[in-house]
Z-matrix of the N, CA and C atoms (Angstrom, degrees):
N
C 1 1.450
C 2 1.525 1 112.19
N 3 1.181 2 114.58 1 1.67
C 4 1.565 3 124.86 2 171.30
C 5 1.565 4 113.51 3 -37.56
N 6 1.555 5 94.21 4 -57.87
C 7 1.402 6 98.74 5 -158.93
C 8 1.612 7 109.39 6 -72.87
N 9 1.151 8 133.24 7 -1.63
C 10 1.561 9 135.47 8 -176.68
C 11 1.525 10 90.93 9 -112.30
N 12 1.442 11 134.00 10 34.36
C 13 1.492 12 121.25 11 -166.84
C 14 1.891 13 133.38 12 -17.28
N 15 1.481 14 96.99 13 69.69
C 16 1.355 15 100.59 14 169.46
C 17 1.518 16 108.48 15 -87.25
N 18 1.883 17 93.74 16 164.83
C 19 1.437 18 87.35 17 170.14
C 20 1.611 19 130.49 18 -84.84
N 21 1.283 20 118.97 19 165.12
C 22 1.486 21 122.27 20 -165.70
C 23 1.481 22 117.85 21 -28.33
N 24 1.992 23 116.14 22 -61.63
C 25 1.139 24 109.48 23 -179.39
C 26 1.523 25 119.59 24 -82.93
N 27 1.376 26 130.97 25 -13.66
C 28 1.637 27 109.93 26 142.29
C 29 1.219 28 129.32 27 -44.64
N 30 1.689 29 129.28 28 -32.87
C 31 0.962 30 112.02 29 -144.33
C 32 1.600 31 83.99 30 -93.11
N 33 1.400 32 138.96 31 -6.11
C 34 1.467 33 146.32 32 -144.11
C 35 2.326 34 80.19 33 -103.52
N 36 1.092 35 99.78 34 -44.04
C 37 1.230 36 101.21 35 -171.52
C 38 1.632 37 130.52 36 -65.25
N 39 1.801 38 93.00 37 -36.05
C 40 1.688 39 118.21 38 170.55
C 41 1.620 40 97.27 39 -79.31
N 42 1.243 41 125.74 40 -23.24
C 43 1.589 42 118.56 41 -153.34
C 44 1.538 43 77.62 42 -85.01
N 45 0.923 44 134.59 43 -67.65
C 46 1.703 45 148.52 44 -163.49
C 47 1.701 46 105.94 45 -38.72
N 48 1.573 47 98.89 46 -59.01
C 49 1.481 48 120.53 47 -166.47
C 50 1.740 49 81.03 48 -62.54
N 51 0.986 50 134.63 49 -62.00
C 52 1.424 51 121.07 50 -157.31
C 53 1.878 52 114.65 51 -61.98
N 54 1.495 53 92.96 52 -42.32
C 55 1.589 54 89.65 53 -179.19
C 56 1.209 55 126.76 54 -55.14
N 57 1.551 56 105.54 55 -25.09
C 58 1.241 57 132.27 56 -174.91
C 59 1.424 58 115.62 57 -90.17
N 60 1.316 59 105.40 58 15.59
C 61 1.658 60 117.25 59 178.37
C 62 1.913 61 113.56 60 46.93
N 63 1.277 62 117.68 61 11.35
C 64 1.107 63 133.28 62 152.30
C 65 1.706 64 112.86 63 -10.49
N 66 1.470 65 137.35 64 143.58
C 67 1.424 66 113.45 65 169.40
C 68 1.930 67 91.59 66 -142.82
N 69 1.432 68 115.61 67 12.65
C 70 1.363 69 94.96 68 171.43
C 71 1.727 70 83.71 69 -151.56
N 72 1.384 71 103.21 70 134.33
C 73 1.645 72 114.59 71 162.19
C 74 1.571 73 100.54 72 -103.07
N 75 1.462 74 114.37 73 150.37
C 76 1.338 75 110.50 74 172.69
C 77 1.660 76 108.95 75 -127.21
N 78 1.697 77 119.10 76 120.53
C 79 0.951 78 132.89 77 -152.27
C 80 1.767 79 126.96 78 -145.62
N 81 1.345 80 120.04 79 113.05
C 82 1.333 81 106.52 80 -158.39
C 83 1.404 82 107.02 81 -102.14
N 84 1.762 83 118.38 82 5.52
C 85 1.595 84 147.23 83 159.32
C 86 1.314 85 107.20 84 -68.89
N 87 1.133 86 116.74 85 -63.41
C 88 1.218 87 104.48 86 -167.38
C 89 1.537 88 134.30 87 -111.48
N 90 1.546 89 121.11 88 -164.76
C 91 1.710 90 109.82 89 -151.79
C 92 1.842 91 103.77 90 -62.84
N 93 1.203 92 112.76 91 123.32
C 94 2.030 93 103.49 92 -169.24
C 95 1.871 94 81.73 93 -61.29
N 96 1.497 95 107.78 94 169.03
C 97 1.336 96 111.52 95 175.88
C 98 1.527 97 131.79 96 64.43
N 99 1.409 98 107.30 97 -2.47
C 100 1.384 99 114.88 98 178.16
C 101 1.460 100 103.03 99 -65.54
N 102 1.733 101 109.83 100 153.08
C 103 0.966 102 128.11 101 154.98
C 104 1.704 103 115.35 102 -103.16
N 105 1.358 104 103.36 103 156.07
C 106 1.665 105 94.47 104 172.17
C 107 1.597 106 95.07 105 -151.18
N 108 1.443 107 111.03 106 118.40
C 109 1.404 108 122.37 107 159.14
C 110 1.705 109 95.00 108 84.57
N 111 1.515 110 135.86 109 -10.33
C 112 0.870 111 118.25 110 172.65
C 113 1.628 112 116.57 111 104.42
N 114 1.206 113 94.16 112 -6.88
C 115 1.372 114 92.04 113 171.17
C 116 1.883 115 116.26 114 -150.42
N 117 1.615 116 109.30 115 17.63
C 118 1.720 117 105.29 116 -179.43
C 119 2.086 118 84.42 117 -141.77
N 120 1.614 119 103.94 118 135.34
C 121 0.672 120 120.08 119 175.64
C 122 1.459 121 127.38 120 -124.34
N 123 1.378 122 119.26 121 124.04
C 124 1.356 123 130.02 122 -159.56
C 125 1.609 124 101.13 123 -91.75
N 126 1.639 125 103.52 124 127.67
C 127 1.651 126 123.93 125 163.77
C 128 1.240 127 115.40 126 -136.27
N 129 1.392 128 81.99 127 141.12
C 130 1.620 129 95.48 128 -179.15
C 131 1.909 130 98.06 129 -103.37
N 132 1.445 131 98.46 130 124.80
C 133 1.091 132 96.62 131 169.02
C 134 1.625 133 135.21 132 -61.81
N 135 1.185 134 97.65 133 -25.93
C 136 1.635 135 99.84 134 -152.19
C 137 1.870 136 93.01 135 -85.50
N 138 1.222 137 103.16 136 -19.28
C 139 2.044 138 110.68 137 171.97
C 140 1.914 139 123.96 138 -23.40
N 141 0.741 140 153.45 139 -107.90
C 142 1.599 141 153.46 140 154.45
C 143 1.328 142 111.20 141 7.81
């Protein structure tokens, strides 16, 4: 998760969500709409 420089415990949270074949994190930190690696996508709920 280096290369998208989040901080430590996001990156513990995306690292998890991914192993876990996860395909939506929900997040009001970070970028709404992000992709990461191509297959987990970050929303922020509270957006609209």
């Amino acid at each position: 998760m280096t290369k998208y420089r989040f901080a430590y415990w996001d990156s513990l949270i995306l690292t998890a969500a991914l192993e876990n074949h996860c395909t939506l994190v929900y997040s009001e930190d970070l970028q709404d709409e992000q992709w990461i690696e191509n297959q987990l996508m970050i929303v922020n709920p509270f957006k609209k």
